[in-house]
N, C-alpha and C positions, 0 to 999 in steps of 0.2 A: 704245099704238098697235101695232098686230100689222104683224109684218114682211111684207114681198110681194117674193121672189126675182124677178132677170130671168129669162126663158125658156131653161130648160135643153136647147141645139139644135146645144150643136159633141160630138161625138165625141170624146173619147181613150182610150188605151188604158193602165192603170195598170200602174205597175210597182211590183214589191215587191222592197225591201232584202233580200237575201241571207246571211247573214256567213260566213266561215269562216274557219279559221286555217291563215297556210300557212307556217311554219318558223317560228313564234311570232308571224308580223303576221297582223291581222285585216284582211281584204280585204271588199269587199261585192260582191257581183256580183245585177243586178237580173233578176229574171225576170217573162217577159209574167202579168199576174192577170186582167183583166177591162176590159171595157169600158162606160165611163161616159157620162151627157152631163151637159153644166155648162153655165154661162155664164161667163164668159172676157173680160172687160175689161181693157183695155190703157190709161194714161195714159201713153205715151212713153216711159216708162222710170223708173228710179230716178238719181237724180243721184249722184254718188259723188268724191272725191279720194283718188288713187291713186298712190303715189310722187309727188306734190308734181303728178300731174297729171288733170289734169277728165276721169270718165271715166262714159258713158252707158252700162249696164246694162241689160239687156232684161226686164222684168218685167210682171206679168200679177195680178191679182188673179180668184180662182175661186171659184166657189161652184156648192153644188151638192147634192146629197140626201145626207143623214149614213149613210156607210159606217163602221163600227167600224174597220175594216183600213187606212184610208187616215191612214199617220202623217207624223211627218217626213221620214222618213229614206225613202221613195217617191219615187217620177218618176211622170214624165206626157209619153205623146209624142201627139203631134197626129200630122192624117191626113197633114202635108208633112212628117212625119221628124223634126220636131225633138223635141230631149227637154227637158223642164223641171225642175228639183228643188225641190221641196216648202223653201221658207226657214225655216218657222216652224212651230209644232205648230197643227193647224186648230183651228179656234174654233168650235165646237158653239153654234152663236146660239140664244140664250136659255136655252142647258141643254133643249131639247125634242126634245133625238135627232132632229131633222127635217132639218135644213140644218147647212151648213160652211162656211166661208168662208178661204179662205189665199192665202196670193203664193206664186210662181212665179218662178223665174229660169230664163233658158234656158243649158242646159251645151252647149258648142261644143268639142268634139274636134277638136283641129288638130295 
């Protein structure tokens, strides 16, 4: 059965993993690459126990046209500001360099 992607229609803007070393710690710092569109589904979150207590996660599964440069260690911010970090290494479906598929978590600066 040949695969059929949802409709690649939200915008984001990719970030790439930076590294450098700064008095012997490796830091990352992201900078803007390009801008992509995906499809972008959300089932509620990821459920999680967290220090002994129930904690909801914001999570996203994406998919979207196989970029070589889009690895783990990437973000992703939408067009409302937030930024998301790439969880897993994406998954190149079927091996056909065509499509990617990965989860998202969103990182909150507080």
């Amino acid at each position: 059965m040949k695969y059929k992607p949802s409709p690649f229609n939200v915008p984001v803007l990719v970030l790439l993993a930076e590294k450098e070393k700064v008095h012997g710690v490796v830091t990352k710092k992201y900078i803007e690459y390009d801008t992509i569109f995906v499809s972008a589904k959300s089932y509620g979150g990821t459920e999680k126990v967290i220090n002994g207590q129930y904690v909801l996660e914001d999570t996203i599964v994406i998919e979207c046209w196989y970029y070589s440069w889009i690895k783990s260690d990437s973000r992703l911010r939408f067009s409302d500001g937030s930024e998301w970090e790439i969880m897993n290494t994406p998954e190149n479906i079927a091996m056909m360099n065509k499509y990617l598929r990965f989860k998202v978590r969103r990182v909150k600066s507080e």
